[in-house]
C-alpha positions as CSV (number, residue, x, y, z in Angstrom):
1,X,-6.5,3.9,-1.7
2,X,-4.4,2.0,-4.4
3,X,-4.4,2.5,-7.5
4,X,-5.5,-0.1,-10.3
5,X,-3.5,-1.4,-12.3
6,X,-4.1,-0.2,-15.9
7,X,-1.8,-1.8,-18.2
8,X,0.0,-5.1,-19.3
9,X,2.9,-3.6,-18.3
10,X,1.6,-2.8,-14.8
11,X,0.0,-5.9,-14.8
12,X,3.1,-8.0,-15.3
13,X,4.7,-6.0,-12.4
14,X,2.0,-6.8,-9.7
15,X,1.8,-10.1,-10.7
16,X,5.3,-10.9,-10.7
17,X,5.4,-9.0,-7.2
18,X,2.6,-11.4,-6.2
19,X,4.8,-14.2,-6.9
20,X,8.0,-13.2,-5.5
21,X,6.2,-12.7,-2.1
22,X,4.2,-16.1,-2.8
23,X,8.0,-17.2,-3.2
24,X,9.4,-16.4,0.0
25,X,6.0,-18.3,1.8
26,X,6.1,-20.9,0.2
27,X,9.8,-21.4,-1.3
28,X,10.3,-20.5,-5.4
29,X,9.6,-23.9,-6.7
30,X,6.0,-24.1,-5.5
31,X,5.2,-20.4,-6.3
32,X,6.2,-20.4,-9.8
33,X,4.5,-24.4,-10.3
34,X,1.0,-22.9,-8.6
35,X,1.9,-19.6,-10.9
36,X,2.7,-21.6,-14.2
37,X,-0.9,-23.3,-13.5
38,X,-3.2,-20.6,-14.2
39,X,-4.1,-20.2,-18.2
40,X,-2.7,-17.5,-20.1
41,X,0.2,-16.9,-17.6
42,X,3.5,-17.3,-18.6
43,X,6.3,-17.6,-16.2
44,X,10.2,-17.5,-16.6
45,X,12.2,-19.8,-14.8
46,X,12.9,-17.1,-11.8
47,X,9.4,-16.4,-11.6
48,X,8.9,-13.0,-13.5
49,X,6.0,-13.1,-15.8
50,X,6.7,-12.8,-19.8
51,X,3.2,-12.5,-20.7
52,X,-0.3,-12.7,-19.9
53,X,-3.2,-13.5,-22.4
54,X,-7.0,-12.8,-22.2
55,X,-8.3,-11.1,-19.3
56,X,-5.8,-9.5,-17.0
57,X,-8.2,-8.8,-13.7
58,X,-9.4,-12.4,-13.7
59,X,-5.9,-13.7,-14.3
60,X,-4.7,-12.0,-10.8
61,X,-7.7,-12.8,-9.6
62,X,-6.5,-16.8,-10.2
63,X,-3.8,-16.8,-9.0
64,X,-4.5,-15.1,-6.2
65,X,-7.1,-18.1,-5.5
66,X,-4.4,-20.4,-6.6
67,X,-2.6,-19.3,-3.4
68,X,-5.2,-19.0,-1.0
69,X,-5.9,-22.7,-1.9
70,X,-2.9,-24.2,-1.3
71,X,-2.7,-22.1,1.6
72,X,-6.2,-23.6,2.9
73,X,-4.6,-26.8,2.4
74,X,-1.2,-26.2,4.4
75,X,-3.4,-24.7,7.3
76,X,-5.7,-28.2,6.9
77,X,-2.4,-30.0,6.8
78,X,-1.0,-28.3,9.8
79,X,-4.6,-28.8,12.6
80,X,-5.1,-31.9,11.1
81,X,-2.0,-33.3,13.1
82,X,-3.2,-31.6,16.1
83,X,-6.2,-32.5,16.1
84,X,-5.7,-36.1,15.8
85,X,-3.7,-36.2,19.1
């Protein structure tokens, strides 16, 4: 079973993994934008995270939703144009 994280330092490290496999989905531009949009996350230009304020678990845990919503939205994207054939 993983481990939790249990610093800032481990912290920034998952996170900044999360991204850089959020990169390669969905391209870095989009990763580090969706990234960039959850409060107290600070992102550098190459998408490795510099610092994170307030609550670390509930910072993942929003930008892990950030992802799975703009993934819902591809998906939707995607059907939609089958589905109106």
């Amino acid at each position: 079973m993983p481990t939790k994280p249990n610093s800032k330092v481990e912290y920034l490290s998952l996170i900044t993994e999360i991204i850089a496999k959020q990169s390669v989905i969905l391209g870095p531009d989009i990763a580090i934008l969706k990234a960039r949009s959850v409060p107290g996350l600070k992102v550098s230009n190459d998408g490795k995270v510099t610092d994170i304020q307030g609550n670390t678990q509930e910072t993942v845990q929003k930008l892990i939703d950030e992802y799975v919503d703009l993934s819902g939205q591809i998906v939707k994207s995607a059907l939609s144009s089958v589905f109106s054939k």
